[in-house]
Backbone as XML, in Angstrom:
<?xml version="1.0"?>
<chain id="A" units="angstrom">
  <residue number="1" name="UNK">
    <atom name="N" x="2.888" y="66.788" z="-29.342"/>
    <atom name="CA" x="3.238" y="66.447" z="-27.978"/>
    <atom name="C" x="2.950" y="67.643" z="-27.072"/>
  </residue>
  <residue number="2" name="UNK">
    <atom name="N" x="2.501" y="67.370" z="-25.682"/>
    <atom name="CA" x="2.371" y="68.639" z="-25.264"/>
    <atom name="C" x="3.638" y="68.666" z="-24.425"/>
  </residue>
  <residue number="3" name="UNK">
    <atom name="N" x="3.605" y="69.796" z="-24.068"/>
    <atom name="CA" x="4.949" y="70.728" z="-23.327"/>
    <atom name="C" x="4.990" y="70.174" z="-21.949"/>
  </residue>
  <residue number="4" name="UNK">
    <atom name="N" x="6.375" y="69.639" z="-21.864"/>
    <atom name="CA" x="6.193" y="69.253" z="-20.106"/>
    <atom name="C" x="6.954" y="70.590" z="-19.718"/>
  </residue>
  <residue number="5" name="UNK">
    <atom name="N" x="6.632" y="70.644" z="-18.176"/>
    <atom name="CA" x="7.129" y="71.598" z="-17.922"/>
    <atom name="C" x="7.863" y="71.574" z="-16.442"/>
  </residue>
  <residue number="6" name="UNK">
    <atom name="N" x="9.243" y="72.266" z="-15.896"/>
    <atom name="CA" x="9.691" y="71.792" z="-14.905"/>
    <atom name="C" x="8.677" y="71.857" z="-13.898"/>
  </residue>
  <residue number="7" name="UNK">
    <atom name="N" x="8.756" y="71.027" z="-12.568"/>
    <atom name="CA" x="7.869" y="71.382" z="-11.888"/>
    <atom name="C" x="6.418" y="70.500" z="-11.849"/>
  </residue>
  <residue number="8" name="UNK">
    <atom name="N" x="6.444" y="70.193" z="-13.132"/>
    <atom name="CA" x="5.147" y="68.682" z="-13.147"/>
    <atom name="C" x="5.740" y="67.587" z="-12.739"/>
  </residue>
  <residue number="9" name="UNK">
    <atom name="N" x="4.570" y="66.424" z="-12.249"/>
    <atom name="CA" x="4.467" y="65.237" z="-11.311"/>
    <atom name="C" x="4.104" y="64.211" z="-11.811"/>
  </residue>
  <residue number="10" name="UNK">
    <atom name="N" x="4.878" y="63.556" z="-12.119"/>
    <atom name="CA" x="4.249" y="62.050" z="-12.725"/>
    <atom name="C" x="4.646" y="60.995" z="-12.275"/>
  </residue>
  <residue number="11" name="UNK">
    <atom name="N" x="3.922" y="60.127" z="-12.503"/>
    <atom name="CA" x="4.110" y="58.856" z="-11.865"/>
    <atom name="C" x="4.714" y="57.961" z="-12.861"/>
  </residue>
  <residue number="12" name="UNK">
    <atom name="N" x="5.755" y="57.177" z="-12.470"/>
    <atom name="CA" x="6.343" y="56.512" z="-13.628"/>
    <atom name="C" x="6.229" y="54.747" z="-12.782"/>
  </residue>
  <residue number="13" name="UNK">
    <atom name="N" x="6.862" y="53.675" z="-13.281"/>
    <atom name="CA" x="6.675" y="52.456" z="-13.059"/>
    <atom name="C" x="8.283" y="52.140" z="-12.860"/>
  </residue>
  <residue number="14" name="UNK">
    <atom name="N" x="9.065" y="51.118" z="-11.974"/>
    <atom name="CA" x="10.297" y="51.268" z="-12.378"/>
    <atom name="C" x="10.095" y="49.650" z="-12.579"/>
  </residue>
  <residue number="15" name="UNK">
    <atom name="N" x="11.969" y="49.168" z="-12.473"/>
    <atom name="CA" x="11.637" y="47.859" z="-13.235"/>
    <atom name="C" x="10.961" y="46.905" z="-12.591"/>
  </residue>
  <residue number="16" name="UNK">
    <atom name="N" x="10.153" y="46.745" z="-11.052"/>
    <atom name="CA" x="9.829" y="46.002" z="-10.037"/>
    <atom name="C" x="8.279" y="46.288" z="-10.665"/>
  </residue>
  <residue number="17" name="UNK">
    <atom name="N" x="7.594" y="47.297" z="-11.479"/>
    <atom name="CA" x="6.521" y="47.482" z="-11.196"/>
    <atom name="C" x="5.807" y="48.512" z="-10.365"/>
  </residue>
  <residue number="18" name="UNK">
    <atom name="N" x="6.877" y="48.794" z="-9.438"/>
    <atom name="CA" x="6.370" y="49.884" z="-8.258"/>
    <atom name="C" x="6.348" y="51.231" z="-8.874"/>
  </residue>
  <residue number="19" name="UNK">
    <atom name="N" x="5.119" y="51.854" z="-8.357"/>
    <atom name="CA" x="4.789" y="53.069" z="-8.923"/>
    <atom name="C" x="5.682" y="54.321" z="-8.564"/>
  </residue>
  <residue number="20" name="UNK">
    <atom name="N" x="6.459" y="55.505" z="-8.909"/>
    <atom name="CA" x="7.386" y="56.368" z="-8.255"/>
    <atom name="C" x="6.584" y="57.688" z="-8.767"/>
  </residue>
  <residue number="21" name="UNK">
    <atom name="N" x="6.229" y="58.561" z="-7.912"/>
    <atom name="CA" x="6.461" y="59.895" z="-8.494"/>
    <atom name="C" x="7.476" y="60.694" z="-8.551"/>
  </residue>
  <residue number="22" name="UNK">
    <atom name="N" x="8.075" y="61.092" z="-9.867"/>
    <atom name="CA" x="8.674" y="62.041" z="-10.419"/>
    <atom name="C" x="8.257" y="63.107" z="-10.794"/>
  </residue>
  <residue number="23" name="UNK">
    <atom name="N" x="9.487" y="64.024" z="-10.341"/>
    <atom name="CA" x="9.032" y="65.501" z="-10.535"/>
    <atom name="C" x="10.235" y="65.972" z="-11.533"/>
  </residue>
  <residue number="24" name="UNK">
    <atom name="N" x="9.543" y="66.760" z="-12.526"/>
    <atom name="CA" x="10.619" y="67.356" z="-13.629"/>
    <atom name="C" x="11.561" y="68.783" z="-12.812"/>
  </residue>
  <residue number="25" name="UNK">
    <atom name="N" x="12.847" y="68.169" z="-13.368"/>
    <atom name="CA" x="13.743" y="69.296" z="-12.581"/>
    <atom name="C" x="14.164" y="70.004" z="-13.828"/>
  </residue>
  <residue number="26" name="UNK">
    <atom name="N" x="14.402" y="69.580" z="-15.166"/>
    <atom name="CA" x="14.497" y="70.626" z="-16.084"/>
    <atom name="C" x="14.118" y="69.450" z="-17.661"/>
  </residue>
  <residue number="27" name="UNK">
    <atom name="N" x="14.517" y="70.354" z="-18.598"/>
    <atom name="CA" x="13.608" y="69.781" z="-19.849"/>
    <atom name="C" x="14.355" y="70.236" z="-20.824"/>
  </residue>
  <residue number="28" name="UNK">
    <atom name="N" x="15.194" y="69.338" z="-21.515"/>
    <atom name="CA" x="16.150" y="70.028" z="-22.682"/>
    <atom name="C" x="15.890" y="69.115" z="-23.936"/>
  </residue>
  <residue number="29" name="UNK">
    <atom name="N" x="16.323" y="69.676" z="-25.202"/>
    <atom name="CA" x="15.914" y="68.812" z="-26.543"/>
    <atom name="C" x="18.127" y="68.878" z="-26.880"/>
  </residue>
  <residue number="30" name="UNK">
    <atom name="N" x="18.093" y="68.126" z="-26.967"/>
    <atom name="CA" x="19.431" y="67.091" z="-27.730"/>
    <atom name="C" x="19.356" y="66.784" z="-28.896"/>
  </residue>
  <residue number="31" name="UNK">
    <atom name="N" x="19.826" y="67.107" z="-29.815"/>
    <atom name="CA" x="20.101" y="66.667" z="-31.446"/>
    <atom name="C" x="18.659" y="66.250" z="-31.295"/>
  </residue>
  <residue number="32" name="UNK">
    <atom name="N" x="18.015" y="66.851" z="-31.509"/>
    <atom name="CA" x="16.380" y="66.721" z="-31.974"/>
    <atom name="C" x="15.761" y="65.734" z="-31.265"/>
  </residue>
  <residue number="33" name="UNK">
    <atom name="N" x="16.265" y="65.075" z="-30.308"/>
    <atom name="CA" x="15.605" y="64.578" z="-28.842"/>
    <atom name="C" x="14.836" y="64.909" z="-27.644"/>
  </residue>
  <residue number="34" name="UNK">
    <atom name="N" x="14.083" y="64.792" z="-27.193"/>
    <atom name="CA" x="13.459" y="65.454" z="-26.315"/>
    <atom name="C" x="13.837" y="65.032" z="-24.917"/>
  </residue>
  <residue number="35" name="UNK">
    <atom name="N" x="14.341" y="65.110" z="-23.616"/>
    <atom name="CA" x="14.934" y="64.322" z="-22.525"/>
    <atom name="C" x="14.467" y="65.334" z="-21.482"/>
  </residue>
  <residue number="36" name="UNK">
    <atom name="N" x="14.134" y="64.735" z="-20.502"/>
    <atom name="CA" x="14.004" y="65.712" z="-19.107"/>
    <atom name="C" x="14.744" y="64.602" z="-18.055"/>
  </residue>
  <residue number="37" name="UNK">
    <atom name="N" x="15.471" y="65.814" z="-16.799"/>
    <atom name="CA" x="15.395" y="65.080" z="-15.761"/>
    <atom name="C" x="14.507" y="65.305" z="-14.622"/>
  </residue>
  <residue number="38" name="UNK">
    <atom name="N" x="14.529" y="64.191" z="-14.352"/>
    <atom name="CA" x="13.856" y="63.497" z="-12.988"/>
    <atom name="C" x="14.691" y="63.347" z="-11.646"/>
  </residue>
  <residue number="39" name="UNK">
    <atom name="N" x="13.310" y="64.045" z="-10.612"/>
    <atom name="CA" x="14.152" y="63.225" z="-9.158"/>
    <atom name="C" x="12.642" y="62.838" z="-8.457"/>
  </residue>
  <residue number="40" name="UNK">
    <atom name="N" x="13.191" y="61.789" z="-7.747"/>
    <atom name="CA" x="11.608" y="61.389" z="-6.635"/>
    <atom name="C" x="11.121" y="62.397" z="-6.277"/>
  </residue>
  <residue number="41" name="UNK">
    <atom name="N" x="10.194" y="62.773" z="-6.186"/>
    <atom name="CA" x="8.552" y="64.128" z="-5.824"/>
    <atom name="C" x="8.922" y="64.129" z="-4.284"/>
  </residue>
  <residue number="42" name="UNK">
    <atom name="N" x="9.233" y="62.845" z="-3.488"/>
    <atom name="CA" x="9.153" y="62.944" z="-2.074"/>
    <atom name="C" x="10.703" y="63.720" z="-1.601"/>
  </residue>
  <residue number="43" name="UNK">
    <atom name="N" x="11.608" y="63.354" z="-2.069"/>
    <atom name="CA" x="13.072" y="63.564" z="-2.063"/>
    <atom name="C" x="13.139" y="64.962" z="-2.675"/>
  </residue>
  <residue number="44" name="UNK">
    <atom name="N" x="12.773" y="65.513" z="-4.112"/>
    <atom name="CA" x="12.660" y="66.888" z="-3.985"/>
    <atom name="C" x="11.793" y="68.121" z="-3.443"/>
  </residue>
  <residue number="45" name="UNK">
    <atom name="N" x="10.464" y="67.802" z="-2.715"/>
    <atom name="CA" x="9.754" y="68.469" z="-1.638"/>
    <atom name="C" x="10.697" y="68.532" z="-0.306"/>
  </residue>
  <residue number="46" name="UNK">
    <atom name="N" x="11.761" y="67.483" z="-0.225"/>
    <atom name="CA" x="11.882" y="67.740" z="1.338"/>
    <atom name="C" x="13.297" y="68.891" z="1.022"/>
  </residue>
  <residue number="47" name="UNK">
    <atom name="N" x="13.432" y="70.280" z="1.366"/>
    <atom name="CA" x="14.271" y="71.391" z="1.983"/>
    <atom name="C" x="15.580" y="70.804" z="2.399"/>
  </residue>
  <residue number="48" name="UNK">
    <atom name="N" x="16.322" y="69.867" z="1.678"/>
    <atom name="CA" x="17.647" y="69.765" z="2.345"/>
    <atom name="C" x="18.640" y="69.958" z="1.998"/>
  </residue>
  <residue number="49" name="UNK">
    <atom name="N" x="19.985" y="69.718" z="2.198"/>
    <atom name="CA" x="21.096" y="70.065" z="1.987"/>
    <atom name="C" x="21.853" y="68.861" z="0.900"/>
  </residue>
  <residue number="50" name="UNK">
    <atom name="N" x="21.273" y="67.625" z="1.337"/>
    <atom name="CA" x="22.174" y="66.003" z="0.603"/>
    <atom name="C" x="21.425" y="66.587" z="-0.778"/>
  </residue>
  <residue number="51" name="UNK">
    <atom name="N" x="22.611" y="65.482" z="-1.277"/>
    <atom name="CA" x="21.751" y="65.801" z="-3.022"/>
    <atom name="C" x="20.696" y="64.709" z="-2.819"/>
  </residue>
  <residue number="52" name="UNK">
    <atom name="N" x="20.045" y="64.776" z="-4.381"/>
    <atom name="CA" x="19.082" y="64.054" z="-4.645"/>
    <atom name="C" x="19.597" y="63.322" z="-5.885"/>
  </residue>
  <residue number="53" name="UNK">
    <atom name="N" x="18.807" y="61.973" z="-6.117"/>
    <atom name="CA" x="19.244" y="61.049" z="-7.078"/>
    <atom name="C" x="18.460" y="61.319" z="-8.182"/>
  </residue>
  <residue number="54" name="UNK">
    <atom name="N" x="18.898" y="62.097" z="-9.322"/>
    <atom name="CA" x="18.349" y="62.710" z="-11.185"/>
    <atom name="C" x="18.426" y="61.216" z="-11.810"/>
  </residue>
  <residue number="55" name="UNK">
    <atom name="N" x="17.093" y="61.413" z="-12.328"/>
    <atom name="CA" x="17.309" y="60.379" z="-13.316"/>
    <atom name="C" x="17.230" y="61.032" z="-14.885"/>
  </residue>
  <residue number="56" name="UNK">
    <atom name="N" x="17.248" y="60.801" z="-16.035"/>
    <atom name="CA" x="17.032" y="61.243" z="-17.081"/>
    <atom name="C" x="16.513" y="60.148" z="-18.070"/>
  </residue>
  <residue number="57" name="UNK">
    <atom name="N" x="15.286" y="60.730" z="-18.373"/>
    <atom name="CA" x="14.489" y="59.619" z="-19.461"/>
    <atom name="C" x="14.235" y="60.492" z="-21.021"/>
  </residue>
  <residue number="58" name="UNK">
    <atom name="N" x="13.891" y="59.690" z="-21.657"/>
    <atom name="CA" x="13.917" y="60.238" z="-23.443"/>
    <atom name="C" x="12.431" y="60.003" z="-23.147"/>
  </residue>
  <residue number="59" name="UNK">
    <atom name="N" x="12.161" y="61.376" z="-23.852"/>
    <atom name="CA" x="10.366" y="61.632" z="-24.196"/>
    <atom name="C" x="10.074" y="61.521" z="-25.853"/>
  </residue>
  <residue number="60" name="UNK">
    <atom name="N" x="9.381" y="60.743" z="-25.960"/>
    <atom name="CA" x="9.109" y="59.946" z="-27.390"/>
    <atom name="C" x="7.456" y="61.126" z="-27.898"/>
  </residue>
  <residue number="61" name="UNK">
    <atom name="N" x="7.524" y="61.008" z="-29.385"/>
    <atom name="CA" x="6.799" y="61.680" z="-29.806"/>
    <atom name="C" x="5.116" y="61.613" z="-29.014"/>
  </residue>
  <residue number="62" name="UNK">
    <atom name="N" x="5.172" y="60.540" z="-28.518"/>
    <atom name="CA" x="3.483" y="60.611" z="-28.171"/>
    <atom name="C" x="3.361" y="61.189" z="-26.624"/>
  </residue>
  <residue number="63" name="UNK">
    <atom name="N" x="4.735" y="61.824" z="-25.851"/>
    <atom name="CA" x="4.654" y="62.508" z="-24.534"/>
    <atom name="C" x="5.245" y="61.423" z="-23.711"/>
  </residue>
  <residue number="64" name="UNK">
    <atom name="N" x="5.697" y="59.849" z="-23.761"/>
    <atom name="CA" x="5.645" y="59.111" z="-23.010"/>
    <atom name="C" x="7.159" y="58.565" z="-23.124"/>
  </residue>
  <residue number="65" name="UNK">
    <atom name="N" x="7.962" y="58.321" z="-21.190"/>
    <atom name="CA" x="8.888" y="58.323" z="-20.953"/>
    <atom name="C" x="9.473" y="56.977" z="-21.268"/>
  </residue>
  <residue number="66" name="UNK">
    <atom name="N" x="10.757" y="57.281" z="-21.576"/>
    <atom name="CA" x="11.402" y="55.696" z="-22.119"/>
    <atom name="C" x="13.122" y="55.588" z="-21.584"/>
  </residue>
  <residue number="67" name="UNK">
    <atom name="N" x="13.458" y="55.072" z="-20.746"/>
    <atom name="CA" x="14.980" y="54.397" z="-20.111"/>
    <atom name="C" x="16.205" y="55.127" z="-21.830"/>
  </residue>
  <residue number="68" name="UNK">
    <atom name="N" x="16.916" y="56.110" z="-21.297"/>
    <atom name="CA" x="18.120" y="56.070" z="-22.124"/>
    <atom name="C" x="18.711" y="54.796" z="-22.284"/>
  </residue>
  <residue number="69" name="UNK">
    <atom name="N" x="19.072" y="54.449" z="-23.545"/>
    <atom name="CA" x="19.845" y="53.455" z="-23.611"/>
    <atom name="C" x="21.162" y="52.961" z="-24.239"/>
  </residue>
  <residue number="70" name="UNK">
    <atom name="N" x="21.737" y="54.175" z="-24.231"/>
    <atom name="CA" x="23.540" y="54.470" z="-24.405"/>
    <atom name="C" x="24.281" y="54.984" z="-23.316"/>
  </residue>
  <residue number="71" name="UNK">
    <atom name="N" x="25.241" y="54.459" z="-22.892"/>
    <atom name="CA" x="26.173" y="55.531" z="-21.968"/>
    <atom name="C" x="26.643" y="56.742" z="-23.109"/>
  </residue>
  <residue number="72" name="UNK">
    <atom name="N" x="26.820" y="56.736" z="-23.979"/>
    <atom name="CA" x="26.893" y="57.973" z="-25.184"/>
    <atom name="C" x="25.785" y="59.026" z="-24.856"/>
  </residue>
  <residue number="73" name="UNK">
    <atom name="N" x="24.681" y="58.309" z="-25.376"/>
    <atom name="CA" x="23.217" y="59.002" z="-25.117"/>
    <atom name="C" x="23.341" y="60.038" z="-23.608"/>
  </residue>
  <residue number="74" name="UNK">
    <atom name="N" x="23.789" y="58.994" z="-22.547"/>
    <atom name="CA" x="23.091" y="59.377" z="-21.086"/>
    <atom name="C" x="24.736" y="60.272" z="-20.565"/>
  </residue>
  <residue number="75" name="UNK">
    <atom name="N" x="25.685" y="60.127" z="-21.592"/>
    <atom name="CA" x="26.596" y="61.258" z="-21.165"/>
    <atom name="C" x="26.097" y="62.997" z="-21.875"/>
  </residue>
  <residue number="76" name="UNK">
    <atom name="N" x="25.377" y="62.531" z="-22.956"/>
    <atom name="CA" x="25.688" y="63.942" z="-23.123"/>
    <atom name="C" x="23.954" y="64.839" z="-23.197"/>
  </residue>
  <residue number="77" name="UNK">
    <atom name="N" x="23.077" y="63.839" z="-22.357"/>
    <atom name="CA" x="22.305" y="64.455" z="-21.941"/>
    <atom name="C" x="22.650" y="64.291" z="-19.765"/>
  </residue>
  <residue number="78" name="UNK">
    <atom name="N" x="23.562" y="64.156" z="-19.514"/>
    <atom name="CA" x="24.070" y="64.382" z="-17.697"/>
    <atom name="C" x="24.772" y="65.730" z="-18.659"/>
  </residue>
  <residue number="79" name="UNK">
    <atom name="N" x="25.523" y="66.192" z="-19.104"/>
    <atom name="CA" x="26.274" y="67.081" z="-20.017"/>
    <atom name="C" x="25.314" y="68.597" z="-19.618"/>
  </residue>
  <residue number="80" name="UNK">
    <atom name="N" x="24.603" y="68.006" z="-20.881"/>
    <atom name="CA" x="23.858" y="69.409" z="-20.885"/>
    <atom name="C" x="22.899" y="69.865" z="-19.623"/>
  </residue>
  <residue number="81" name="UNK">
    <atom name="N" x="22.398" y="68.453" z="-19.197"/>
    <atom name="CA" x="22.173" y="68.998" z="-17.623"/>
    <atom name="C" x="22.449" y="69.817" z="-16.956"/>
  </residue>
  <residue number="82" name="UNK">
    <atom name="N" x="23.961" y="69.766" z="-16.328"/>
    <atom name="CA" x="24.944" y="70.075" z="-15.876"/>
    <atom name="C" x="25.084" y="71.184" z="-16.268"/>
  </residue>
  <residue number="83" name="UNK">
    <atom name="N" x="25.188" y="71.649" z="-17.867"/>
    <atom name="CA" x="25.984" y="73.048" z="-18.191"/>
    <atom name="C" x="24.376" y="73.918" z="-17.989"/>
  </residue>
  <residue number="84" name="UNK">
    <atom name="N" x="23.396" y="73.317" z="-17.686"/>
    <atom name="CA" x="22.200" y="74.234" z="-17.701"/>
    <atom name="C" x="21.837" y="74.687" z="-16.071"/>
  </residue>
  <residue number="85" name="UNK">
    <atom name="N" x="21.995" y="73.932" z="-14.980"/>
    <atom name="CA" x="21.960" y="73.781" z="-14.047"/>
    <atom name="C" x="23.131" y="75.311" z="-13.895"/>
  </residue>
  <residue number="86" name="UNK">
    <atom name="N" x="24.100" y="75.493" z="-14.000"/>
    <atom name="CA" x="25.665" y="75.914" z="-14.069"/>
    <atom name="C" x="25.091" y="77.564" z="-14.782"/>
  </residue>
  <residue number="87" name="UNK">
    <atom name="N" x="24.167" y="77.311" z="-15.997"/>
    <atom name="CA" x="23.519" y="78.468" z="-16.199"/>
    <atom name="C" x="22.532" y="79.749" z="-15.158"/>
  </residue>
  <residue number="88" name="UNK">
    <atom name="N" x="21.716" y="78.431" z="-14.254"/>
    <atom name="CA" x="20.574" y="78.792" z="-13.755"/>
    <atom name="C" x="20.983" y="79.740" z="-12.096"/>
  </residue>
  <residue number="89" name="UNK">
    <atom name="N" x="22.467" y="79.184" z="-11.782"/>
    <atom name="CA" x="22.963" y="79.313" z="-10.399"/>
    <atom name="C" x="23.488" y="80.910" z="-10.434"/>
  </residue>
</chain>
């Protein structure tokens, strides 16, 4: 798999079909999981003060993003988010 890295731009599909660019805000591995979060590319370019809406998707061995699908799962990767974010400040 190659290395994503914060700061790259991708375009993802949501459930309508409509195309979104996402931009990686950080990149952590979970019990041997791979997960990054996400916020809209347009929403984190713009300089403001409101937050922005993180999403977090599971990166599967072939590089390609896939919907968490536990509130278990998606607590304790918001978790480590959080305690990394808490690191970085």
């Amino acid at each position: 798999m190659t290395k994503i890295e914060v700061g790259e731009i991708f375009t993802i599909s949501d459930e309508n079909d409509q195309e979104q660019e996402v931009e990686v805000l950080g990149v952590m591995t979970i019990e041997g999981s791979d997960y990054v979060a996400v916020g809209f590319a347009e929403d984190v370019q713009q300089e403001t003060d409101e937050d922005i809406d993180i999403f977090f998707l599971k990166v599967d061995e072939d590089g390609d993003f896939s919907a968490i699908e536990s509130d278990e799962e998606f607590d304790k990767v918001s978790a480590a988010f959080d305690e990394m974010m808490d690191e970085d400040e």
